[in-house]
C-alpha positions as CSV (number, residue, x, y, z in Angstrom):
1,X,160.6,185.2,82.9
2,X,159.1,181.8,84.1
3,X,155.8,180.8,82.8
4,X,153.5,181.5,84.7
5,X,151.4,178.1,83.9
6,X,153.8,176.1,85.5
7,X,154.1,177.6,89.3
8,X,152.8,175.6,92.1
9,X,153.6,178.2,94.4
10,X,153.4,182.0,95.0
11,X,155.3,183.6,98.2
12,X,153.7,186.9,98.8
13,X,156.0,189.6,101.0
14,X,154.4,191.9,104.0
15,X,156.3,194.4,105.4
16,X,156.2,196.7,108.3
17,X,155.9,200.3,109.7
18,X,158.3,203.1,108.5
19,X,159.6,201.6,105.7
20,X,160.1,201.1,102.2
21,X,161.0,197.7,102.3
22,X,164.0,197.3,99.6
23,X,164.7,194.2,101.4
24,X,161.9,192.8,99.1
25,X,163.9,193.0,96.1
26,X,166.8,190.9,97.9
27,X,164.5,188.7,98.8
28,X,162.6,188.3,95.4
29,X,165.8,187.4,93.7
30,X,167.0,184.8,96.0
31,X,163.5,182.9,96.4
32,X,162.5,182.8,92.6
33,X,166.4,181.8,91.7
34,X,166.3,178.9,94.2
35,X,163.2,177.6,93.7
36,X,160.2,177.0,91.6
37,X,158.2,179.6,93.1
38,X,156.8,183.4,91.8
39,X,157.3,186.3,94.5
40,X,154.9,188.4,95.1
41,X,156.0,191.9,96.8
42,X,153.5,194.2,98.7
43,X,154.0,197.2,99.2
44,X,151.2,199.5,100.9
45,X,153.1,202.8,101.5
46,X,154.8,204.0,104.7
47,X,152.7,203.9,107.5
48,X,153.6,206.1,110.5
49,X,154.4,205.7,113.6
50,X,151.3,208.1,114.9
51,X,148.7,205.5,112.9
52,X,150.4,202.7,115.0
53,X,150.2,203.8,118.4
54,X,147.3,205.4,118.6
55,X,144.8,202.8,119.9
56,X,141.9,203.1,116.9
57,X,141.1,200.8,114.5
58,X,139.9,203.1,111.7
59,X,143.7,204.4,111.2
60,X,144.5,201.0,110.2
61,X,141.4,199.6,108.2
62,X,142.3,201.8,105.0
63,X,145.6,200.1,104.8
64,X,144.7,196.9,105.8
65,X,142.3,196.8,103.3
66,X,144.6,197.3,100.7
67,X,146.3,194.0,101.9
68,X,143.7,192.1,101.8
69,X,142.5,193.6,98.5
70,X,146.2,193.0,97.1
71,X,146.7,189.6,98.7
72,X,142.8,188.8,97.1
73,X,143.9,189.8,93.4
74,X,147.2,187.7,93.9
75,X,144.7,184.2,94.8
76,X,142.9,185.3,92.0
77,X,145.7,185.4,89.4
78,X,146.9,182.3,90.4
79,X,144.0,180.5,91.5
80,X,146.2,176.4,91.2
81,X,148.8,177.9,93.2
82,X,149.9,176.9,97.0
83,X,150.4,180.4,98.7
84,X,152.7,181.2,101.0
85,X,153.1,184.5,103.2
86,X,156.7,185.8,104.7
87,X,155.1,189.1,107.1
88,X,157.3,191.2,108.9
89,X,156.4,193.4,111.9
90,X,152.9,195.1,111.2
91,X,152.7,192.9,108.3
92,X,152.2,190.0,111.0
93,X,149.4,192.3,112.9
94,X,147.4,193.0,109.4
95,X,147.4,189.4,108.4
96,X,146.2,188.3,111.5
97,X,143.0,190.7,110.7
98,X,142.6,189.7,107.5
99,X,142.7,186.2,107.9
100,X,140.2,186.3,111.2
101,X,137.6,188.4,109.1
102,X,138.0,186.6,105.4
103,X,137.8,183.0,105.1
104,X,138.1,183.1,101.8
105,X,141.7,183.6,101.7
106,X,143.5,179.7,101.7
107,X,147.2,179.9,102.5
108,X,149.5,177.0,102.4
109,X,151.9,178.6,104.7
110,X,152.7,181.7,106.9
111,X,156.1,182.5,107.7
112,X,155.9,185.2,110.9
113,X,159.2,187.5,111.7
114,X,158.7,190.3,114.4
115,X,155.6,189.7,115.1
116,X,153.8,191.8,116.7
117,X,150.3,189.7,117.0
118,X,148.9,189.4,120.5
119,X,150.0,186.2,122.2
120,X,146.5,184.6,123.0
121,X,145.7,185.3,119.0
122,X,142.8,182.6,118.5
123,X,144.6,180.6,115.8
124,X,142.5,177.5,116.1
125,X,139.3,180.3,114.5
126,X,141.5,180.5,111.1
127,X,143.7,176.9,111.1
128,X,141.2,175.5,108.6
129,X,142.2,178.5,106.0
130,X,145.9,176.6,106.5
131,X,146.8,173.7,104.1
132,X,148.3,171.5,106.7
133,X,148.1,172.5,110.1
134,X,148.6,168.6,111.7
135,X,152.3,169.0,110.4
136,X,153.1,172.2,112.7
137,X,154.9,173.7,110.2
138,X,152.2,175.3,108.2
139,X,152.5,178.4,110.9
140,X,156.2,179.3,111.7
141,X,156.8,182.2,114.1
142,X,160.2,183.3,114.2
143,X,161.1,185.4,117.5
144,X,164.0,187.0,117.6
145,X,165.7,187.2,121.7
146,X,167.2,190.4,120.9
147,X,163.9,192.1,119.6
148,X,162.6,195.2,121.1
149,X,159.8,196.3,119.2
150,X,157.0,193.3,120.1
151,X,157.5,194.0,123.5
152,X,157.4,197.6,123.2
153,X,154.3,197.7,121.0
154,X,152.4,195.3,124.0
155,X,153.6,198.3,126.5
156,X,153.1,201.1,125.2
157,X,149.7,200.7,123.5
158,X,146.7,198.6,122.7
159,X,146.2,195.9,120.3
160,X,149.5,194.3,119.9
161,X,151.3,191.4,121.1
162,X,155.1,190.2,122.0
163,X,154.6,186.9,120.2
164,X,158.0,188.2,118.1
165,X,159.9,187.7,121.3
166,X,158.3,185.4,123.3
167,X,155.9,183.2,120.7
168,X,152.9,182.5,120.7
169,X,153.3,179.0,122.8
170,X,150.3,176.7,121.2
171,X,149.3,173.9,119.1
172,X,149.4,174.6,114.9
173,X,152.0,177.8,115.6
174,X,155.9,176.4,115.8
175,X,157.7,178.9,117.6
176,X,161.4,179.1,116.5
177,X,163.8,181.3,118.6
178,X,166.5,183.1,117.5
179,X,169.5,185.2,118.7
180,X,168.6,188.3,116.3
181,X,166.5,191.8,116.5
182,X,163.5,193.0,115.0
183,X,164.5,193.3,111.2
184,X,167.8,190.6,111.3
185,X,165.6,188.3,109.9
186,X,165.0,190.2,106.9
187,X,168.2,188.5,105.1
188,X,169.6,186.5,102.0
189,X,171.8,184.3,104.6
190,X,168.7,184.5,107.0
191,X,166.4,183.2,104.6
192,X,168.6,180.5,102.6
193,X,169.1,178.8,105.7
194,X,165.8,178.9,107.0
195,X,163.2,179.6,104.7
196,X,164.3,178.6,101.4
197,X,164.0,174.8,102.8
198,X,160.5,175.2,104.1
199,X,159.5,177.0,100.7
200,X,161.3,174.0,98.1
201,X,161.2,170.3,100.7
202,X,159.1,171.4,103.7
203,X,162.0,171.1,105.6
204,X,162.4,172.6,109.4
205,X,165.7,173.6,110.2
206,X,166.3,174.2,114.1
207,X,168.1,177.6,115.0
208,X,171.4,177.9,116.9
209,X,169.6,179.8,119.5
210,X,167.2,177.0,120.6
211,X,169.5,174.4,120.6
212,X,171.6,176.2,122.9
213,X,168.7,177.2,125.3
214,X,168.9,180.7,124.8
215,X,166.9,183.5,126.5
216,X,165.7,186.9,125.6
217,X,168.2,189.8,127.0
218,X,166.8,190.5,130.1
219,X,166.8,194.3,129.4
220,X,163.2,193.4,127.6
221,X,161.9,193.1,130.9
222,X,162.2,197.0,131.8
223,X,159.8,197.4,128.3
224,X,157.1,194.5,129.5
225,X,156.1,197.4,132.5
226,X,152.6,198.3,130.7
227,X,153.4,201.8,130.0
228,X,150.1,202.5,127.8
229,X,148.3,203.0,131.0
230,X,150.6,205.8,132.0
231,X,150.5,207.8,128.8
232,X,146.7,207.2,128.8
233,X,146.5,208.8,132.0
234,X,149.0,211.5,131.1
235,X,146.8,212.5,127.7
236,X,143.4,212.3,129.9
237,X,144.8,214.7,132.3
238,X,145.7,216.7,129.1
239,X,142.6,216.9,127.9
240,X,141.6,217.3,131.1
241,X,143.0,220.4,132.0
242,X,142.5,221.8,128.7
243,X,138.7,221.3,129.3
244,X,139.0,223.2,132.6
245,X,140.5,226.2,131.3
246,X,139.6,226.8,128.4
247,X,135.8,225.0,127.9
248,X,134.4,224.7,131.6
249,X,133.9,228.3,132.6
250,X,132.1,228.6,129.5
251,X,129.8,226.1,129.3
252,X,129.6,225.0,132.7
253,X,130.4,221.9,134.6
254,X,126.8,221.4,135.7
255,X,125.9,221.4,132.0
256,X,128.4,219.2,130.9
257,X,127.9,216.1,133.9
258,X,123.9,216.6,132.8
259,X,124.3,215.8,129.3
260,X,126.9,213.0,129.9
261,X,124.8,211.1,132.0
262,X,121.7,211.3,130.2
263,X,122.8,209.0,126.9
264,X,119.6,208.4,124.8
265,X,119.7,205.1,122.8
266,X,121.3,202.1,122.4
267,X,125.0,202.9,122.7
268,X,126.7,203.1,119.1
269,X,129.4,199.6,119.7
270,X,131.3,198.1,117.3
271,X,130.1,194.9,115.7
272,X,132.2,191.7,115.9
273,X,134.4,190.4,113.8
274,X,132.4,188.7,111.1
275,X,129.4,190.2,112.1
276,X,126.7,192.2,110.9
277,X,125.1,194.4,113.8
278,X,122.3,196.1,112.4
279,X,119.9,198.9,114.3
280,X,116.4,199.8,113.4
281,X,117.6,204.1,114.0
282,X,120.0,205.7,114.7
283,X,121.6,206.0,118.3
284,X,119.4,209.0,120.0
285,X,116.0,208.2,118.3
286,X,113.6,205.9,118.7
287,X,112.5,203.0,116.7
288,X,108.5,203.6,116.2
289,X,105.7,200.8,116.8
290,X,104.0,200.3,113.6
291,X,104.5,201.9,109.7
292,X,102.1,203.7,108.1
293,X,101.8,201.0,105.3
294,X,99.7,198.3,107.2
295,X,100.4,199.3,110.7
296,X,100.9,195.9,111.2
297,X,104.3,195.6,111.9
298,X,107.4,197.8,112.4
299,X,108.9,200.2,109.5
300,X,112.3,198.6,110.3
301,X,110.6,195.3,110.3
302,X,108.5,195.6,107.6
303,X,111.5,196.9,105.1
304,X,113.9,194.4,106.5
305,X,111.1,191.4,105.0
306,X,110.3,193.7,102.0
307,X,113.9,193.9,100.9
308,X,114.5,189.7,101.1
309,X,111.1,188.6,99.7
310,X,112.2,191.0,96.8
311,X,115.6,189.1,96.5
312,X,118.1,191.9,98.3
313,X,120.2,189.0,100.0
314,X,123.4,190.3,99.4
315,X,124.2,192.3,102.6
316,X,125.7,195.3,100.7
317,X,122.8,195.9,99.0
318,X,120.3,194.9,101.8
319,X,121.8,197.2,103.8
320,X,121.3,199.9,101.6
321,X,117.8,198.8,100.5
322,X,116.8,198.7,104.1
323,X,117.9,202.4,105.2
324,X,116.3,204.2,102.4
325,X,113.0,202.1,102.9
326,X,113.1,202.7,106.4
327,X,114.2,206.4,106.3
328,X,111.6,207.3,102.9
329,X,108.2,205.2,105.0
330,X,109.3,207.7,107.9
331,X,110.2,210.4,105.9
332,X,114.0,211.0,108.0
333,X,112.3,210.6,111.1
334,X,114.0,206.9,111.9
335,X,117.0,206.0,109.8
336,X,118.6,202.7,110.4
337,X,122.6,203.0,111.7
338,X,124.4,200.0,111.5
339,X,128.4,198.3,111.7
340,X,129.2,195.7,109.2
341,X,132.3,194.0,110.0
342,X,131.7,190.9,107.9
343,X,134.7,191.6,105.6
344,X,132.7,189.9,103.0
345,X,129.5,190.9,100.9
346,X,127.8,187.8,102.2
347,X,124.8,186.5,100.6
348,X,122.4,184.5,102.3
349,X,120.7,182.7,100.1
350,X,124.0,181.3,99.8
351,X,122.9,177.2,100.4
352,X,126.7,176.4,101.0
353,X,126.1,177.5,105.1
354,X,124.2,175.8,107.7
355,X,121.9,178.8,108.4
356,X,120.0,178.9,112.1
357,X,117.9,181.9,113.2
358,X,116.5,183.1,116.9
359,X,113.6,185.5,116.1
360,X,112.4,186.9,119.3
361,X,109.5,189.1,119.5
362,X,108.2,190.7,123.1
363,X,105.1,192.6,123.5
364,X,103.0,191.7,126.8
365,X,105.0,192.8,129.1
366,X,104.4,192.8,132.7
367,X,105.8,195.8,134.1
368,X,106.5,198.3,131.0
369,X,104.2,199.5,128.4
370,X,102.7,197.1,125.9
371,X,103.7,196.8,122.3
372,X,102.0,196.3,119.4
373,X,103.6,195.3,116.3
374,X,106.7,192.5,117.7
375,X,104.3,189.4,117.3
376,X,103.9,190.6,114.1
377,X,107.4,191.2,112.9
378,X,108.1,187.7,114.3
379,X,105.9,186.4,111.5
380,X,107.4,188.5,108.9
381,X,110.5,187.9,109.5
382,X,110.7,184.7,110.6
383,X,108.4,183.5,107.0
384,X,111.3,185.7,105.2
385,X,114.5,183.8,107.0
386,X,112.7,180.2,106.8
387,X,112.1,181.0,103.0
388,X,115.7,181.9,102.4
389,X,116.6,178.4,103.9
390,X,117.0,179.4,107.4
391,X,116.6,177.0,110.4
392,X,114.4,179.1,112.5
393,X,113.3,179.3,116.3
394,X,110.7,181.5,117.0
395,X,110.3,182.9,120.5
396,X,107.7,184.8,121.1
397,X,107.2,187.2,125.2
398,X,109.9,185.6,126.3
399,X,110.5,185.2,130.1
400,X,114.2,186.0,130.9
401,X,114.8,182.1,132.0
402,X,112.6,181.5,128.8
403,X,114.9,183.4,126.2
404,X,118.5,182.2,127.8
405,X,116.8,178.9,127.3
406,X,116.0,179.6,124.2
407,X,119.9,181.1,123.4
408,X,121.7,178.0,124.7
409,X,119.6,175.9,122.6
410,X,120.6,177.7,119.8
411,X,124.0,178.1,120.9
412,X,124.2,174.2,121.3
413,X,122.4,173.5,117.5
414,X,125.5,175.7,116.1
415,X,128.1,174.3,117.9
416,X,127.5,170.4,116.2
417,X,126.9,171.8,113.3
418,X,129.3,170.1,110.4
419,X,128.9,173.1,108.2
420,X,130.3,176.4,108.3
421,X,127.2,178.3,109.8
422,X,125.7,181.7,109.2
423,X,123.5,183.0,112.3
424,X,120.7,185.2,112.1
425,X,119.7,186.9,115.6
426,X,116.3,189.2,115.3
427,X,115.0,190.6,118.3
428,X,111.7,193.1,118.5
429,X,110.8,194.5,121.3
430,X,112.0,196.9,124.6
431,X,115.4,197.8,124.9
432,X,117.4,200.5,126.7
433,X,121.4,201.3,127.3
434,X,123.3,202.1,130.3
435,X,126.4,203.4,130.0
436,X,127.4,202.3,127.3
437,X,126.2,198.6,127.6
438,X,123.1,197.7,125.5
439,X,120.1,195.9,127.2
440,X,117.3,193.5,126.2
441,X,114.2,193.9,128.0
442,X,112.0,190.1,128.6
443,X,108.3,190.3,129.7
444,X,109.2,189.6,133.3
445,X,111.7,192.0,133.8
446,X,111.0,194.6,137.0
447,X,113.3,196.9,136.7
448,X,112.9,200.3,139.4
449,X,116.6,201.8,138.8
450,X,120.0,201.1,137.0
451,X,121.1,198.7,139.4
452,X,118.1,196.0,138.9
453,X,119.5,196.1,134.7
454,X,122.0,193.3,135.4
455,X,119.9,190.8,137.0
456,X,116.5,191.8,135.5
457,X,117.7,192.7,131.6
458,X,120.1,190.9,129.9
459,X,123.2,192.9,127.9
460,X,123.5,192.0,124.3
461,X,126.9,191.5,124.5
462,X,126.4,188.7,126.6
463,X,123.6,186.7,124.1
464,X,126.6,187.5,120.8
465,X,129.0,185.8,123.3
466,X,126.8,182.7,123.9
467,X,125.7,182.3,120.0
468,X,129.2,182.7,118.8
469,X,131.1,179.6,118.6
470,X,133.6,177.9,116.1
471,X,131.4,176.7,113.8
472,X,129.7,180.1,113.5
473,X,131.6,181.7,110.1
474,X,129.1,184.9,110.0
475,X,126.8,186.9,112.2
476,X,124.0,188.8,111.5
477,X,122.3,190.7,114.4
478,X,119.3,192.9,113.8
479,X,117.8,194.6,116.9
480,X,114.2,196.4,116.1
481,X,114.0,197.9,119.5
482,X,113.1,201.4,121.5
483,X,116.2,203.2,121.7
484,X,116.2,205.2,124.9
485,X,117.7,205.4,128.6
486,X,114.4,204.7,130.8
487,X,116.3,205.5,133.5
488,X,117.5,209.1,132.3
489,X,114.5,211.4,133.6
490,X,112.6,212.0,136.5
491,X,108.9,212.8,137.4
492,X,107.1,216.4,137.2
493,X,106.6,217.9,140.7
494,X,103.9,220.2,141.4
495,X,104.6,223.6,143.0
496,X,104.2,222.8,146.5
497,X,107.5,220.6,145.2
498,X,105.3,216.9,145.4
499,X,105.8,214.8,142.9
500,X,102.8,213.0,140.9
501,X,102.6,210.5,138.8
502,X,100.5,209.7,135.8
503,X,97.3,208.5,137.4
504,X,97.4,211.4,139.7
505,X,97.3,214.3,137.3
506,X,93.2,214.1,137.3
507,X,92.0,217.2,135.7
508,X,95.3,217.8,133.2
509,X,95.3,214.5,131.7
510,X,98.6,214.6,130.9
511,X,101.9,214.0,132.9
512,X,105.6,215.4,131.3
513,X,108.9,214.0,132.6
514,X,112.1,215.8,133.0
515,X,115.4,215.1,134.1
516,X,115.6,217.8,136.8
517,X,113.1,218.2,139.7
518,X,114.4,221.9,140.5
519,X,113.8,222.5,136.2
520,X,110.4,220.1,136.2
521,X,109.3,222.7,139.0
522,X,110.1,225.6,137.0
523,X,108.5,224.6,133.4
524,X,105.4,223.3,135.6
525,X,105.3,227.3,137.7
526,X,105.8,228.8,133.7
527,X,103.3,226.7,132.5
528,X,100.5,227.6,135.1
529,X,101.7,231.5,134.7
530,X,101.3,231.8,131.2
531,X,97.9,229.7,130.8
532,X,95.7,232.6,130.0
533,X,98.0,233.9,127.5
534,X,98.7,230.9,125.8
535,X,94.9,230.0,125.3
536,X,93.9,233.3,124.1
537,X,96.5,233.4,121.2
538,X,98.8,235.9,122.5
539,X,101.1,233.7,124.3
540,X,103.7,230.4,123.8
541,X,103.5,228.0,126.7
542,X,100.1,226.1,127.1
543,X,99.4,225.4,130.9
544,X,99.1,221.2,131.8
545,X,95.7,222.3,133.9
546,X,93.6,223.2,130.5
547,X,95.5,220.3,128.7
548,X,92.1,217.8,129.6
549,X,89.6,220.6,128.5
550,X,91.4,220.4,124.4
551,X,92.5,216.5,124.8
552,X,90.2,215.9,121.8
553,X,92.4,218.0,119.2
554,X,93.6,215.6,117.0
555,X,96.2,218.6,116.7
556,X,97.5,218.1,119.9
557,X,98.8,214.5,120.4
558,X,98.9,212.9,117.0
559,X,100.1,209.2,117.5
560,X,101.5,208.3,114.2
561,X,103.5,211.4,113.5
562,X,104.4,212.9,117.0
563,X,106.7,215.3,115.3
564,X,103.3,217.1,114.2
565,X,101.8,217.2,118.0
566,X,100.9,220.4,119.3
567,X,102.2,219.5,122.2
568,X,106.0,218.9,120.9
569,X,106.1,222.0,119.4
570,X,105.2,223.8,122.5
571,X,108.1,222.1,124.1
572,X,110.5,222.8,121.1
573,X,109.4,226.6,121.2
574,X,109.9,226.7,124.7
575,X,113.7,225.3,124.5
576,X,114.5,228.7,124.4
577,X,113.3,230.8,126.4
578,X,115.3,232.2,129.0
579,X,114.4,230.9,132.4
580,X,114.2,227.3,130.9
581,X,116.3,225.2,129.5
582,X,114.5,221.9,127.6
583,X,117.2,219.0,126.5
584,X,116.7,217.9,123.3
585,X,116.7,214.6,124.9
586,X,113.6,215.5,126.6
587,X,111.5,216.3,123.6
588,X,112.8,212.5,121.8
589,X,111.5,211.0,125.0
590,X,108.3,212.9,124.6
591,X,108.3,211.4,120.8
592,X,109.0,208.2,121.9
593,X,106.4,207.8,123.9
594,X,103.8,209.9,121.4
595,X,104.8,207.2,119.0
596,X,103.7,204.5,120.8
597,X,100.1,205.6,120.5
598,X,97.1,205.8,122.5
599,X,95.8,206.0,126.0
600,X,97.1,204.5,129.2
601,X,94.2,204.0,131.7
602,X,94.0,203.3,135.2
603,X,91.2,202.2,137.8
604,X,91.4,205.8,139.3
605,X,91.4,207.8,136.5
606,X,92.1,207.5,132.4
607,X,94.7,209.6,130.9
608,X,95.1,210.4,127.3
609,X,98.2,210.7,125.4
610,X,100.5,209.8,127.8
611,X,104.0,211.6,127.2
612,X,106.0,209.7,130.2
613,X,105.7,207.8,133.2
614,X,107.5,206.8,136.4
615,X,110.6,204.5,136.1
616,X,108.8,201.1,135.5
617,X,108.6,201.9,132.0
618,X,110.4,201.9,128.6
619,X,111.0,204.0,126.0
């Protein structure tokens, strides 16, 4: 047994898929015997073939985690020593995760054999967790010519790379070639030649197979076809078909293109790596105007500040803080839904980070309703991050020119940065989602359909993109914003099959939207039908023509908590009846726009309680 106190060095072992790995224990013997170095073997189970192809991350994540969590407790056992990693196969893919998401872990070496890491792998994002990447030998990749599997793994799904084969061809990462297949390397004669003198002198030894020139068998190039987009297509037309005959007829087709294309929210999409992405509710609900604390700022808002004046600046427990704040001021009506793929439970009060903010805050807009609380959540929040040490830039209705400004300046204060940076981005104010791609909203914006979103809105991919940069270790992105499609319903028509707008409903007072003119004509004919009934107690569906004669019930439209108007439940109890069919998407839009409170008046005629308007506005 060597004592423990004396090792300068630690050589953990990854394996790969489908295995047990016994070539561990050959390996174990030889390194420890040879040289002054302890061996650590991992071993997380035998992970299938099934978890590996299919093209979803959460399959993986459990057993990457372990990794990392085994790899963490090894660094922290032997916190003097220089560690080295020998990863085979998936090994090489889960190391590549881990390393991208946790700076933490400082390696001295990594030793790569079938790799199956994607060839443009940004290596330069982790080479300051490497020892000594100047001498490029701290990174070896050794590709074997005769190796399927890499190349395979590139073709026939998504994710991986051939780098085993054909390297990974830049600075920091020494390629070394070899005349072998995908587990050759995993030797005692493989590994005295070649990695025993990198371990003990830091020596490089050239293979055979380079010297000579040699290629990789040219039957690799039948597997480098990308056959992944064939078997996708094969499974859609699956599911397809299955859909068609078993779940069409039933349902409907009609039914089923209707609710596809009406998607209420900001789309639910992944965070970044080493990010924080953070939503003030959940996808399908929207985020209301003001709590009914103060009323001066945002629930979302005015937890988010709560939480971090009270000290909750570990994002774990912020987290948590802020989605029972939220959800218990609301009372379940907006819970916050976030993705936190920092890796790490970062705290920021943490003075070893540069930390910048962007605190953006649009209210006044030009061509969509008018908000009341951002200005204020602005202050909060920006008093909150600048107290926790936070460079902060406040922007406050931004222009679209004004905020990409504003974005690029920030962008540019990161990038020269000499410290490891943490960047806040807060943003208060309209947003919206279009297929699947989420959308800030500036003042100016004049948006009349989808197609003005790209040039008028900008995506929030796009502003991560611009903020992200080298020196940028975390992200933290919180968006307090109105979580619904504007674009996803359609004006009321009258009978005569006209449509009106707000300002031309005169004696109702009240406009409704819905996503169907042949439905909108329907509910509007039931309405009018049933009016009598409805007002003398005996019936269910109030009619839009006496709406103006009871505007004044508070019982009717009640700003603050829409889910108690009169009006909703109408709706709701109407969902059901048989010759009309109400989307649940309908009556959130109704909330939404409840929720923002009060009247909307016009030159020709005042309306009360305004439920939706015409496609120039948000909600």
């Amino acid at each position: 047994m060597k004592n423990t106190d004396s090792i300068r060095q630690v050589v953990i072992l990854l394996h790969g898929i489908r295995t047990r790995a016994w070539w561990q224990g050959t390996l174990t013997t030889l390194i420890e015997s040879e040289t002054n170095s302890i061996v650590i073997p991992i071993k997380y189970g035998r992970f299938d073939l099934f978890r590996f192809i299919l093209p979803f991350h959460f399959l993986k994540s459990p057993t990457i985690l372990k990794i990392e969590k085994r790899i963490e407790d090894t660094i922290d056992q032997f916190p003097d020593a220089e560690i080295t990693i020998i990863a085979h196969s998936f090994g090489t893919y889960a190391l590549s995760e881990i390393l991208f998401r946790n700076p933490r872990i400082r390696l001295r070496r990594i030793l790569l054999c079938g790799a199956i890491i994607r060839n443009d792998f940004p290596w330069d994002r982790v080479y300051s967790q490497i020892a000594d990447t100047n001498s490029r030998i701290s990174i070896v990749n050794e590709c074997g010519l005769r190796d399927i599997w890499p190349v395979a793994a590139q073709s026939l799904t998504w994710g991986y790379g051939s780098s085993g084969v054909d390297g990974f061809g830049t600075v920091g990462v020494r390629d070394r070639f070899h005349d072998l297949g995908h587990s050759d390397f995993l030797t005692e004669e493989f590994a005295r030649t070649y990695w025993l003198p990198l371990i003990e002198a830091n020596d490089f030894v050239v293979s055979e197979a380079e010297a000579a020139g040699q290629r990789p068998a040219w039957l690799l190039g039948l597997l480098r076809i990308p056959y992944r987009y064939l078997f996708a297509a094969i499974v859609a037309f699956g599911v397809f078909a299955a859909v068609s005959t078993y779940i069409g007829p039933i349902v409907g087709w009609s039914n089923i293109a209707r609710e596809m294309a009406i998607t209420p929210g900001l789309a639910k999409v992944s965070a970044p790596t080493r990010s924080l992405v953070m939503y003030a509710t959940s996808p399908g609900a929207p985020a209301l105007d003001a709590n009914n604390v103060d009323g001066q700022t945002s629930p979302f808002s005015y937890a988010l500040s709560g939480v971090w004046n009270d000290g909750g600046t570990a994002i774990d427990q912020m987290v948590a803080q802020v989605t029972q704040r939220v959800a218990s001021q609301t009372r379940g009506s907006q819970v916050p839904h976030y993705d936190n793929k920092l890796g790490v439970n970062l705290d920021i009060a943490d003075s070893h980070f540069m930390k910048i903010a962007i605190v953006v805050g649009n209210a006044d807009y030009f061509f969509a309703a008018r908000l009341d609380t951002p200005i204020s959540d602005v202050a909060a929040i920006s008093k909150s991050l600048r107290d926790l040490g936070f460079l902060t830039m406040v922007v406050t209705d931004a222009t679209r020119a004004a905020l990409l400004s504003a974005i690029q300046d920030v962008a540019s204060l990161t990038a020269n940065s000499k410290k490891p940076v943490v960047l806040a981005f807060y943003y208060a104010g309209h947003g919206f989602q279009i297929e699947r791609t989420n959308y800030l909203l500036p003042i100016d914006a004049d948006i009349d359909g989808k197609a003005d979103a790209a040039s008028e809105a900008i995506p929030i991919t796009s502003i991560l993109a611009q903020l992200q940069s080298s020196a940028v270790q975390y992200m933290l992105v919180f968006l307090d914003a109105c979580r619904d499609d504007p674009f996803s319903v359609v004006p009321l028509v009258q009978s005569d099959g006209q449509s009106i707008s707000p300002v031309m409903t005169k004696s109702e007072g009240f406009s409704v939207f819905l996503d169907n003119l042949e439905l909108a004509a329907q509910v509007n004919n039931m309405f009018h039908a049933k009016c009598t009934e409805c007002h003398s107690g005996t019936g269910r569906y109030p009619d839009l023509r006496d709406l103006s004669t009871i505007a004044d019930d508070n019982a009717l439209i009640v700003p603050s908590k829409p889910q108690k108007s009169k009006l909703v439940e109408v709706l709701q109890g109407s969902s059901n009846h048989p010759e009309v069919n109400i989307l649940r998407t309908e009556i959130e839009v109704l909330k939404c726009w409840i929720s923002r409170g009060g009247p909307v008046n016009s030159s020709s005629h005042p309306t009360r309680g305004l439920v939706l308007v015409p496609a120039n506005s948000y909600c």
